[in-house]
C-alpha positions as CSV (number, residue, x, y, z in Angstrom):
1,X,-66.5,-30.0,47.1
2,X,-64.7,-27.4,45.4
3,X,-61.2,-27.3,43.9
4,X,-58.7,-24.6,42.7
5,X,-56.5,-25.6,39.8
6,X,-53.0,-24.2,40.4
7,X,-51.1,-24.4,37.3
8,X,-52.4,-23.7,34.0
9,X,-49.7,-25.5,32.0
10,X,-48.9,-28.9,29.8
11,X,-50.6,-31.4,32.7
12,X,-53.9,-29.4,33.7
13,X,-54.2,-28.5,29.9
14,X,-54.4,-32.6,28.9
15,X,-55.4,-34.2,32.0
16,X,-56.3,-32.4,35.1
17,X,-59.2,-30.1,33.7
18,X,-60.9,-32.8,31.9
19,X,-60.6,-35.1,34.8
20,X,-62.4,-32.6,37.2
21,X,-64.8,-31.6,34.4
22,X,-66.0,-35.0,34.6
23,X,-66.7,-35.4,38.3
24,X,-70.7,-34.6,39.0
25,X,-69.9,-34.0,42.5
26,X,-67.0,-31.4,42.2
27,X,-66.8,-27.8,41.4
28,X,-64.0,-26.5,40.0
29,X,-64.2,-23.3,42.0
30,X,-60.8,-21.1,40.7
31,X,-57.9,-21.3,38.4
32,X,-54.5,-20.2,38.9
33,X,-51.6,-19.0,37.0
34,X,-48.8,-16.8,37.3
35,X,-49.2,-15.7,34.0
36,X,-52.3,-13.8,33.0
37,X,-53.1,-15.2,29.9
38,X,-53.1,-18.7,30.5
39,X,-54.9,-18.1,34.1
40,X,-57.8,-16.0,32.6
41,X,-57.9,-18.8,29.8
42,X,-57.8,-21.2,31.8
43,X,-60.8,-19.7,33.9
44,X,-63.3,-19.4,30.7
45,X,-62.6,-22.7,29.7
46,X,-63.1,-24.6,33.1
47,X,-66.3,-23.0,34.0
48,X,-64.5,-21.8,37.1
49,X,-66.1,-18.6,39.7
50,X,-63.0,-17.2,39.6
51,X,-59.1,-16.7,38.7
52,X,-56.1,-16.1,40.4
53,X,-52.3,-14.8,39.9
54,X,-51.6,-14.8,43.4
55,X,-51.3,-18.4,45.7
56,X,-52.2,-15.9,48.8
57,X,-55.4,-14.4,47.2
58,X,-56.3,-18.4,46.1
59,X,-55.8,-19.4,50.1
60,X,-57.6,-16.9,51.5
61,X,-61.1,-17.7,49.6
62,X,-62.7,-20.1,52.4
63,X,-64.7,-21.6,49.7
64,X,-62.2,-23.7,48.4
65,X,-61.8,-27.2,50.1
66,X,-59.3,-28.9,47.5
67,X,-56.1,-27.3,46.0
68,X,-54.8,-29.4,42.6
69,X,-51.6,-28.6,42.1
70,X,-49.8,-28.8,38.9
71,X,-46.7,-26.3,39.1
72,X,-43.2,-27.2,38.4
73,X,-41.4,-30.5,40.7
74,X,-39.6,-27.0,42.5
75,X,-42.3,-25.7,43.9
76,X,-44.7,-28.7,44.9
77,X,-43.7,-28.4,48.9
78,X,-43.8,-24.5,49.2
79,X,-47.4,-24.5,48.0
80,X,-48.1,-27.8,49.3
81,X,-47.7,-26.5,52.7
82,X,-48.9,-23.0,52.4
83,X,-52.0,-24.8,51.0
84,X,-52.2,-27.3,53.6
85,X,-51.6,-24.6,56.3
86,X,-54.5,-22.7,55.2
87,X,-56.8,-25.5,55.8
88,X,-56.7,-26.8,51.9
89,X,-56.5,-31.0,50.9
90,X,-53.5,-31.0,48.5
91,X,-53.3,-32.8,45.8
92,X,-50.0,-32.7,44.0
93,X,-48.5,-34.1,40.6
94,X,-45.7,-36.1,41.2
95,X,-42.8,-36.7,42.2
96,X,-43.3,-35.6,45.9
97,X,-41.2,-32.7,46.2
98,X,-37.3,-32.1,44.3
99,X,-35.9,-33.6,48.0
100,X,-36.4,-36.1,50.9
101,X,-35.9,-32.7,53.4
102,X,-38.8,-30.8,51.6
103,X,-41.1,-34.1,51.5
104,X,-40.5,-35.2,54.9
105,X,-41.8,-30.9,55.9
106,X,-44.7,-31.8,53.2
107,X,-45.6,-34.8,55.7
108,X,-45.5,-32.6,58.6
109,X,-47.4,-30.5,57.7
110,X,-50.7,-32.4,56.7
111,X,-50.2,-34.4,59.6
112,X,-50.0,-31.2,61.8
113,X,-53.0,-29.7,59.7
114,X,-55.3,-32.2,59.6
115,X,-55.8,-32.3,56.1
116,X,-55.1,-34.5,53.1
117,X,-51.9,-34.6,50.9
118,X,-52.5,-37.0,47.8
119,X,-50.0,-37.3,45.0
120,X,-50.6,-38.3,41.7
121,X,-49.1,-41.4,40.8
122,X,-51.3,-41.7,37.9
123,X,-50.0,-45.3,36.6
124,X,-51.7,-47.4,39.6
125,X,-55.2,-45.9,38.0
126,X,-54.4,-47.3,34.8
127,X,-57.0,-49.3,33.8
128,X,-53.8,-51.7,31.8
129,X,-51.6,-51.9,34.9
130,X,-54.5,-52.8,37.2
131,X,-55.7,-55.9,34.4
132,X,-52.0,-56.8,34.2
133,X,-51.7,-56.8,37.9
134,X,-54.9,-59.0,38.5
135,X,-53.4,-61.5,36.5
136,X,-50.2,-61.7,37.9
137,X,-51.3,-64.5,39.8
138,X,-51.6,-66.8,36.2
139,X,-47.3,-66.5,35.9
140,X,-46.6,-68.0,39.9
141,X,-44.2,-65.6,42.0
142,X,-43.5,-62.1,39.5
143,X,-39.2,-62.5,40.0
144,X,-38.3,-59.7,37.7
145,X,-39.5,-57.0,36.0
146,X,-38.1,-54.6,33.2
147,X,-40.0,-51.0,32.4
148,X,-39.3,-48.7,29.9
149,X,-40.6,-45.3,29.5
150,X,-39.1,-43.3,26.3
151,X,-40.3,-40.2,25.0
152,X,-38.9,-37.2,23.4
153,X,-39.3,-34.3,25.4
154,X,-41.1,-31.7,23.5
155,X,-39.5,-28.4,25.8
156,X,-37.5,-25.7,24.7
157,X,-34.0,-25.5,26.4
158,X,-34.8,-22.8,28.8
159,X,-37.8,-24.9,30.1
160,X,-37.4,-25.7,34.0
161,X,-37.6,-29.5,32.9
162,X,-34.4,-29.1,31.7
163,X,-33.2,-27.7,34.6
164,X,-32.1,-30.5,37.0
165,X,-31.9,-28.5,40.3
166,X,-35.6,-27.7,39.4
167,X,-36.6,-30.9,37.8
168,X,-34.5,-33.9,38.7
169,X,-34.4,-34.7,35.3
170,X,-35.6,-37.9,33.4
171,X,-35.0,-39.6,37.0
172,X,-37.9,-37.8,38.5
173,X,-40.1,-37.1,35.6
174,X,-40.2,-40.7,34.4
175,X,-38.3,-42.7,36.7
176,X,-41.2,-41.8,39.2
177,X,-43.8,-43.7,37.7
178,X,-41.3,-46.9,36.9
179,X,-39.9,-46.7,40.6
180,X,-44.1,-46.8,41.6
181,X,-45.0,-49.7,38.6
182,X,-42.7,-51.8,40.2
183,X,-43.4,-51.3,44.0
184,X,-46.8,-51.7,43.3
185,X,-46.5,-55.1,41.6
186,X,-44.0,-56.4,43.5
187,X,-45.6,-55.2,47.0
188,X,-41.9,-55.5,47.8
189,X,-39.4,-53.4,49.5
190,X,-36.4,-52.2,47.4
191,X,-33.0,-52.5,49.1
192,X,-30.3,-51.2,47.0
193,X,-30.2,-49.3,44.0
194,X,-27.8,-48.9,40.9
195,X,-28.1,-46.5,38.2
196,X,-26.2,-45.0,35.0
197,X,-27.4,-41.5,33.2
198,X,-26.3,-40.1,30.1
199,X,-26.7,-36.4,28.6
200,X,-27.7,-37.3,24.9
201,X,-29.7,-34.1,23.1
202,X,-28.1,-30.5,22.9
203,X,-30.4,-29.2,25.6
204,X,-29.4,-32.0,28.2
205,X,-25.5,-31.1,27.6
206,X,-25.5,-27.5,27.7
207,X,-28.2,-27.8,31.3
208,X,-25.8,-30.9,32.5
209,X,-29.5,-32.6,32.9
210,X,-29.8,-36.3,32.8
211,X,-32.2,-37.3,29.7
212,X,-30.8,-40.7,29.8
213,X,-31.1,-43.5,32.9
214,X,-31.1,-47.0,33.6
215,X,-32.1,-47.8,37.3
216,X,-31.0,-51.4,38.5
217,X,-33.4,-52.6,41.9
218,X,-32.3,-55.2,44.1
219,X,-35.7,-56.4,46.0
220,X,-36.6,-58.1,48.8
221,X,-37.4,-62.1,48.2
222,X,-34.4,-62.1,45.5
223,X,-36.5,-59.8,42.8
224,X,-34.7,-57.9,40.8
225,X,-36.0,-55.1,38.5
226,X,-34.4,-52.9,35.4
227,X,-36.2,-49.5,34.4
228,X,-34.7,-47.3,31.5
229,X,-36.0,-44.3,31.2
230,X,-35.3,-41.5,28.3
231,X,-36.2,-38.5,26.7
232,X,-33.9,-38.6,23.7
233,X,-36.5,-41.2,22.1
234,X,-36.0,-40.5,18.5
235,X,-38.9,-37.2,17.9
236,X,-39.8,-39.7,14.2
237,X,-41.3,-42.4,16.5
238,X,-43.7,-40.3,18.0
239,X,-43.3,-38.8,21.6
240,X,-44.2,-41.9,23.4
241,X,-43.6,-44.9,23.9
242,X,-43.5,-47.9,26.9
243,X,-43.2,-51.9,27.3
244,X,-43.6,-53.7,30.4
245,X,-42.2,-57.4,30.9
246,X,-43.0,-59.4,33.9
247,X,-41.2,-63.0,34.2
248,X,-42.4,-64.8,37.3
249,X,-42.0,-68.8,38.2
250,X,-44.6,-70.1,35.7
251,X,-44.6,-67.5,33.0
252,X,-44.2,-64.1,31.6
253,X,-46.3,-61.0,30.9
254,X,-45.5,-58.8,28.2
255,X,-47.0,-55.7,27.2
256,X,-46.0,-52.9,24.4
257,X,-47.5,-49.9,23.4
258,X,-45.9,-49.9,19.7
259,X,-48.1,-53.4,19.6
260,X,-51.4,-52.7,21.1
261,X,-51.6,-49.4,18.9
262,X,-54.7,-50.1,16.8
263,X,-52.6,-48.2,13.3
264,X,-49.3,-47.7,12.4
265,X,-48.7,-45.3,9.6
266,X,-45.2,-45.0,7.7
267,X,-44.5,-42.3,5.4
268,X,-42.1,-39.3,5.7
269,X,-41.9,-40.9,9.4
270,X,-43.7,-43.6,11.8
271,X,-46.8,-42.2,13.4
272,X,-48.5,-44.4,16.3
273,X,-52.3,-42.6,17.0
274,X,-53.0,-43.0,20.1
275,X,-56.1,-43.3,22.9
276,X,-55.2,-40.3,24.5
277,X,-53.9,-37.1,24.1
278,X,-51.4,-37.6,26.8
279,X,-49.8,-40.2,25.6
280,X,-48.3,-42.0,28.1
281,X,-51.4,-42.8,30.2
282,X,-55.6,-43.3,29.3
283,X,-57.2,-40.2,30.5
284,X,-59.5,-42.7,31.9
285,X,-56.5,-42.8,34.7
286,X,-56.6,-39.6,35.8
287,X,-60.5,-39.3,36.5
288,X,-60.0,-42.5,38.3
289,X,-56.9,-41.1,40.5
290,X,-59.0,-37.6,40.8
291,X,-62.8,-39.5,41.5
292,X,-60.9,-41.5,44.0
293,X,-58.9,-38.9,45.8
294,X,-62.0,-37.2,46.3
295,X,-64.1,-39.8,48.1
296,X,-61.0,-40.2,50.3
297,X,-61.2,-36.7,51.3
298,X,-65.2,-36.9,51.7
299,X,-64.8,-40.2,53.5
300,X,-61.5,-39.7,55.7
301,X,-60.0,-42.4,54.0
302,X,-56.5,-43.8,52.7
303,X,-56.0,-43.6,48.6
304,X,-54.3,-46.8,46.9
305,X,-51.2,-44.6,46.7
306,X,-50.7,-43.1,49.9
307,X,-48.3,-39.7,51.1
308,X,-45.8,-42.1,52.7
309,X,-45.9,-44.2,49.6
310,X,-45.0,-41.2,47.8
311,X,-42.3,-40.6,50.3
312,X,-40.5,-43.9,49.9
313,X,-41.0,-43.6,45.9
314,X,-39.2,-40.4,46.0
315,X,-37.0,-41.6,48.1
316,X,-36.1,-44.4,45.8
317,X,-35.2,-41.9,42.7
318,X,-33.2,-39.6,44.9
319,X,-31.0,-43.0,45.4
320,X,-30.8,-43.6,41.6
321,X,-29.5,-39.9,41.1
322,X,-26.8,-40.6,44.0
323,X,-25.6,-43.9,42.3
324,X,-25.0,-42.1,39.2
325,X,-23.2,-39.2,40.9
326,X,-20.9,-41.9,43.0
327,X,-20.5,-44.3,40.7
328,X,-21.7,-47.0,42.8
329,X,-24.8,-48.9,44.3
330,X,-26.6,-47.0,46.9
331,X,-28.6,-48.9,49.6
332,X,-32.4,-47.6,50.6
């Protein structure tokens, strides 16, 4: 099969390109970019036929079977569909779309296509979360579970993350992959939601963008689940960093990056080196998410995270952002 990369920025630079690079049985046919420099780049570097600056010129070469999106939150459902129209499988970086209205038209359309829309949730291809979830089974019935995922977002003010109408913010950049953790372990429906957000930096004040949010879950069986999310992480302790705790009936599971680092090194400031140049996930992860998104398309099969899942993930976060807007608990 052959794949055109759309999207030659931070997440195709240190995942997505190395993750495709790796496959035997993929090609990775074009690259695209709105900008010339980074598409042409882009193109040398991934062995790719060809590079693009236009979406239409990418959708009207009938070679390409698999368009890998990794644009800004904003755009994921206009090229999502434009792709999927034009007889492309989709895969999309998460979240979904910025809105239930443009997700629920993403889901139209691959279902009126034919063709497959897979987004990348890349934490369920961890290979950490998958040991922790095969043991969950050693601590009885998992009753709650707190997540935190802290960073400090390395982006200039001007950069469309900042820019909640574009982004949804910390909510939808990191609160994603919490809202999905949790689902996933608990296999559990989520009823009601309660969240707080706070504007800490400069940049998050002067774009009114949350960089700051706690996310309360009420689930299904009396589970309950916190998830705090930031990107105001002090820069000085590197720009990572995440800790899972799972208490069930007969026991607990803990896990911390900060102590499963192999060095710590304290001078002028704390440095954690890591296994990845991503940071917050084993690259490992996203050739697993890409290797099996593939045989799903090949095999007309279901992935482990499927479009609906996405759906309800999203829809999950948008719920959060309405609880801290009213001031109150919002019910999914």
């Amino acid at each position: 099969m052959k794949v055109a990369i759309v999207g030659n920025g931070n997440i195709y630079k240190l995942a997505h390109i190395h993750a495709w690079q790796s496959m035997k049985d993929v090609e990775i046919r074009a690259t695209c970019d709105i900008t010339a420099e980074r598409a042409e780049k882009a193109y040398k570097e991934s062995g790719a036929a060809i590079y693009y600056m236009r979406m239409d010129d990418l959708l009207s070469d009938d070679s390409i079977d698999i368009v890998d999106l990794c644009v800004p939150t904003h755009k994921h459902a206009k090229l999502s569909i434009a792709s999927l129209k034009a007889g492309k499988h989709v895969i999309c970086e998460k979240p979904m779309a910025r809105s239930l209205k443009d997700a629920e038209k993403m889901l139209k359309a691959a279902d009126e296509n034919g063709k497959g829309l897979y987004i990348a949730h890349t934490r369920r291809f961890d290979r950490r979360w998958r040991k922790i979830k095969d043991n969950m089974g050693r601590i009885g019935t998992p009753m709650y579970i707190r997540r935190c995922e802290r960073s400090w977002l390395p982006f200039p003010a001007d950069s469309w993350y900042w820019n909640s109408e574009k982004s949804g913010g910390v909510l939808l950049d990191l609160g994603v992959h919490c809202i999905d953790m949790i689902k996933w372990l608990f296999e559990s429906k989520v009823n009601e939601v309660f969240a707080k957000g706070k504007m800490i930096r400069r940049e998050a004040k002067e774009n009114e963008t949350y960089d700051l949010a706690t996310i309360f879950l009420k689930i299904e069986g009396e589970k309950k689940a916190l998830v705090d999310v930031s990107w105001a992480f002090p820069m000085a302790y590197a720009p990572f960093f995440s800790s899972l705790d799972i208490v069930g009936t007969a026991g607990r599971i803990e896990y911390s990056d900060k102590n499963t680092n192999p060095m710590l090194l304290v001078k002028d400031k704390i440095k954690f080196p890591r296994y990845s140049p991503l940071l917050s996930t084993d690259l490992n992860a996203f050739r697993e998410e890409m290797g099996e998104f593939a045989r799903c398309i090949e095999k007309g099969e279901e992935p482990i995270v499927t479009k609906v899942d996405a759906y309800d993930i999203l829809k999950i976060a948008l719920a959060a952002e309405e609880s801290i807007e009213r001031g109150k608990a919002v019910k999914i």
